[in-house]
N, C-alpha and C positions, 0 to 999 in steps of 0.2 A: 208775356214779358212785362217786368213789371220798372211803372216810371222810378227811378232815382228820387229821391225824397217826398213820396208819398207822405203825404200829409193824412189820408184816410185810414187811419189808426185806431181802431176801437183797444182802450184801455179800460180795465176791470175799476169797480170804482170803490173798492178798497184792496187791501192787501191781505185779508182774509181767506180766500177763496180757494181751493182746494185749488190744484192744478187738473184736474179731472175735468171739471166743467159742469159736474155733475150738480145734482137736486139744489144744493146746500150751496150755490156758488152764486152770488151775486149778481144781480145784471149786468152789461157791458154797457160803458157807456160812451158816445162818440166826444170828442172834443169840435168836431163840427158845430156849426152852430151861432149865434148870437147872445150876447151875455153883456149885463147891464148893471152898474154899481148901485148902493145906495144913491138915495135922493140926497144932493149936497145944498138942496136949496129949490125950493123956482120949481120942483118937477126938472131939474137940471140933473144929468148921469153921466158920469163915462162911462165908456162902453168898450168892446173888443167883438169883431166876430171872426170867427174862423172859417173859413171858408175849400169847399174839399179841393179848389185849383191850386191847394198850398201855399197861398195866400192871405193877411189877414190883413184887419181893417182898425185901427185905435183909434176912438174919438175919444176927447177932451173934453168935459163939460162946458166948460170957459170957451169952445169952439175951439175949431179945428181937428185935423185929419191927418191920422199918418199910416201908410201901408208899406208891406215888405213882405217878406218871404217868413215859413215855419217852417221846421223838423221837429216830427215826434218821437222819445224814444224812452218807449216804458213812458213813465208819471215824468217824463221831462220834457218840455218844449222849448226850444231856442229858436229868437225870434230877429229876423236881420231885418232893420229898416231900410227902406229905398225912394221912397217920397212921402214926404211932407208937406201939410200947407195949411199953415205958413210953414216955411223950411225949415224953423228954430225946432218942429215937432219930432224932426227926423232924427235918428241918434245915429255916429257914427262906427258903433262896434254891437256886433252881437252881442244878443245876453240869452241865460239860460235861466228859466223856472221851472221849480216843479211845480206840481199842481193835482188835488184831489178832488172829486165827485161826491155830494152829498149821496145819502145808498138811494134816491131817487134819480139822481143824475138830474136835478134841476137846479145842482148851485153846483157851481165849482171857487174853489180856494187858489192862490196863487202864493208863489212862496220865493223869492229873489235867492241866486243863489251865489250872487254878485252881476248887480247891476249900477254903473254910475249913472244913468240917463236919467233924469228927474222925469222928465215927461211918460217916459214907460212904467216910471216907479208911481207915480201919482195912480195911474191908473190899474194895475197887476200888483204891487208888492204889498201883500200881508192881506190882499183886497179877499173880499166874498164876493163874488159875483152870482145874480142870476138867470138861468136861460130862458130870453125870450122870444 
């Protein structure tokens, strides 16, 4: 039987790939994981990790912390915040990004596909992240 919104999703990490699975087909790559922005200063990062209890973790470089729930579906993740802290980090409505795999699957790309939360957007929208 399988949980209801499984987050342990392996997604191909391009859109190239035969449907076959075959020679020619690209790695898979998890979205599991921990993933880390550029440097904004100071060795300072935001960060995201994913985590496979379907769970994920936003940090702030400026501090602070905010977690909530994922759904993965295909190259799309939509992410409901549920606590914060401080509480301002928490957003009140889901949002949905897509999101691609360098063909190493050591960076991933985020992409807003309408988001208002400044605090999720600071950290995911248009961002490079990479996994570490």
């Amino acid at each position: 039987m399988r949980a209801p919104g499984l987050a342990a999703v392996l997604v191909a990490c391009t859109s190239s790939a035969g449907t076959d699975g075959g020679v020619d087909a690209p790695p898979l790559c998890s979205l599991i994981g921990k993933y880390q922005g550029p440097d904004v200063g100071g060795g300072l990062h935001n960060a995201v990790e994913f985590r496979s209890d379907g769970f994920y973790v936003r940090t702030q470089f400026a501090g602070g912390t905010a977690t909530g729930t994922y759904v993965v579906f295909a190259q799309l993740v939509t992410l409901t915040d549920q606590l914060g802290e401080p509480p301002s980090l928490t957003c009140p409505k889901p949002a949905t990004y897509s999101f691609a795999f360098s063909t190493d699957c050591n960076k991933i790309s985020f992409m807003t596909t309408g988001d208002d939360c400044l605090a999720r957007n600071v950290v995911l929208a248009g961002q490079t992240l990479t996994r570490i």
